[in-house]
Short mmCIF file of the C-alpha atoms (twelve columns), coordinates in Angstrom:
data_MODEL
# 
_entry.id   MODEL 
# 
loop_
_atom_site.group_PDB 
_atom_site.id 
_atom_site.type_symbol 
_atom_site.label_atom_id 
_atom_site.label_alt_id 
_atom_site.label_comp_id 
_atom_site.label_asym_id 
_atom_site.label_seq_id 
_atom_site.Cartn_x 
_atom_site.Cartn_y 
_atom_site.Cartn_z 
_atom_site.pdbx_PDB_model_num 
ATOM 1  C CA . UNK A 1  0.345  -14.865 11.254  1 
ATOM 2  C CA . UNK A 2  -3.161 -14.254 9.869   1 
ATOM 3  C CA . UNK A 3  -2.333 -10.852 10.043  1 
ATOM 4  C CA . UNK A 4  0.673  -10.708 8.109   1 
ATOM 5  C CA . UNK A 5  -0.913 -12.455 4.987   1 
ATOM 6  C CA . UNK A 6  -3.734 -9.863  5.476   1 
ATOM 7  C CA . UNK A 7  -1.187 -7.093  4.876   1 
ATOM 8  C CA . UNK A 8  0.903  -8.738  2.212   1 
ATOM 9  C CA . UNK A 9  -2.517 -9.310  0.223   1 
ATOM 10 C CA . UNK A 10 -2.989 -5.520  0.855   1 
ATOM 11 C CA . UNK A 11 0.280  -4.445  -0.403  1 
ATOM 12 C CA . UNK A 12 -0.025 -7.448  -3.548  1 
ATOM 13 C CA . UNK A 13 -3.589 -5.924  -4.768  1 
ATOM 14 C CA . UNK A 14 -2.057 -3.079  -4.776  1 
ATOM 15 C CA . UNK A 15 0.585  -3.575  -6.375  1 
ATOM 16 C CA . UNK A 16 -1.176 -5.470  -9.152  1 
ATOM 17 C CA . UNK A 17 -3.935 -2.750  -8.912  1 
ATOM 18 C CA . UNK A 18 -0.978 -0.323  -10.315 1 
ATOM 19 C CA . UNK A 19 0.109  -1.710  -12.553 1 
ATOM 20 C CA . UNK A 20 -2.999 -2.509  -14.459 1 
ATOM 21 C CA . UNK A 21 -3.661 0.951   -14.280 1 
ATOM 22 C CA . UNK A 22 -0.022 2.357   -15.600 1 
ATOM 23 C CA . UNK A 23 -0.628 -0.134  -18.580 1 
ATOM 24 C CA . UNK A 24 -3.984 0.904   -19.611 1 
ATOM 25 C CA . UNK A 25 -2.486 4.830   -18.891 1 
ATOM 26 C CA . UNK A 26 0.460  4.119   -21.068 1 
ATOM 27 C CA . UNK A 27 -2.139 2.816   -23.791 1 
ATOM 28 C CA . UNK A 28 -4.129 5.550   -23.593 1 
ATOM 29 C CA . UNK A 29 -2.506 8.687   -22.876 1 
ATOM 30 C CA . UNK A 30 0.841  8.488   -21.893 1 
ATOM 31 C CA . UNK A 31 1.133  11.984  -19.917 1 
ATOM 32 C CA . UNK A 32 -0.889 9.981   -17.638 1 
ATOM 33 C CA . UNK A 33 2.154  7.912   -16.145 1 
ATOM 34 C CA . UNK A 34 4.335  10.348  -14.079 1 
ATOM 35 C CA . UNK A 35 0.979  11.946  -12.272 1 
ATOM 36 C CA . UNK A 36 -0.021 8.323   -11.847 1 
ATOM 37 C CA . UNK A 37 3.999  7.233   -10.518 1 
ATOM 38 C CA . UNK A 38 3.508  9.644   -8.179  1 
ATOM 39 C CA . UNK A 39 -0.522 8.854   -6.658  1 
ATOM 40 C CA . UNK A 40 1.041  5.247   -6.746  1 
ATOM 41 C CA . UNK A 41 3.968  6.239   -4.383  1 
ATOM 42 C CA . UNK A 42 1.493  7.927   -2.417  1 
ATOM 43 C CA . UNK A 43 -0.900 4.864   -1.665  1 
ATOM 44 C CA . UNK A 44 1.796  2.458   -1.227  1 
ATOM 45 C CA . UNK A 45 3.190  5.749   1.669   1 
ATOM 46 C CA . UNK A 46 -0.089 5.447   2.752   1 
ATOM 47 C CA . UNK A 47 -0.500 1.651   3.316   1 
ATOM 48 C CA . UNK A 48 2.704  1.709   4.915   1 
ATOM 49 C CA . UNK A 49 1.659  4.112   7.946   1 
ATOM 50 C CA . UNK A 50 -1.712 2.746   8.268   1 
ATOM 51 C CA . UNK A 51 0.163  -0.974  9.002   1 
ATOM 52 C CA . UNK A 52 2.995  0.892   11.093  1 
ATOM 53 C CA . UNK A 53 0.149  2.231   13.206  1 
ATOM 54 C CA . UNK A 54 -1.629 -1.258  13.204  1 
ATOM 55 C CA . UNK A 55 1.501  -2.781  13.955  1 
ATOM 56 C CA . UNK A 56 2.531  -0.344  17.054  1 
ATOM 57 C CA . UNK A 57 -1.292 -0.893  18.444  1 
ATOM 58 C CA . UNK A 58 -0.804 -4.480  18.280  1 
ATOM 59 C CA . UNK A 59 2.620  -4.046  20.310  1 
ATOM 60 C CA . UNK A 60 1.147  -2.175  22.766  1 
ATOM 61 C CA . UNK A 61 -1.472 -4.116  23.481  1 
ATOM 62 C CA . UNK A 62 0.898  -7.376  23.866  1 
ATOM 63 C CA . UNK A 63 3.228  -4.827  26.191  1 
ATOM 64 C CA . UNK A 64 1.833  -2.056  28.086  1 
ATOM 65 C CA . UNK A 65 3.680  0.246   29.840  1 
ATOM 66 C CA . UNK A 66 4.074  -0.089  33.591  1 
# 
């Protein structure tokens, strides 16, 4: 369970992390935003695998095979 608040909190910061920075890109120069979209899409691809490959550790260490 620990676990699963540990990634949520991951995928929340950055999330929020994002956002803040989209804002502040839209403020400042707004060709900033697509190149941005797309780095964003990236992490949160990123994340993703890296708790995929946490997860399928975890599963294999609960059942190995025979």
């Amino acid at each position: 369970m620990n676990e699963a608040l540990d990634w949520s909190g991951r995928y929340l910061a950055l999330a929020t992390t994002s956002v803040a920075v989209t804002v502040l890109a839209w403020t400042v120069e707004r060709g900033l935003v697509v190149p941005l979209a797309l780095a964003t899409a990236a992490a949160f691809a990123a994340l993703a695998l890296l708790h995929a490959r946490a997860s399928e550790g975890r599963l294999r260490k609960a059942n190995p095979d025979p």
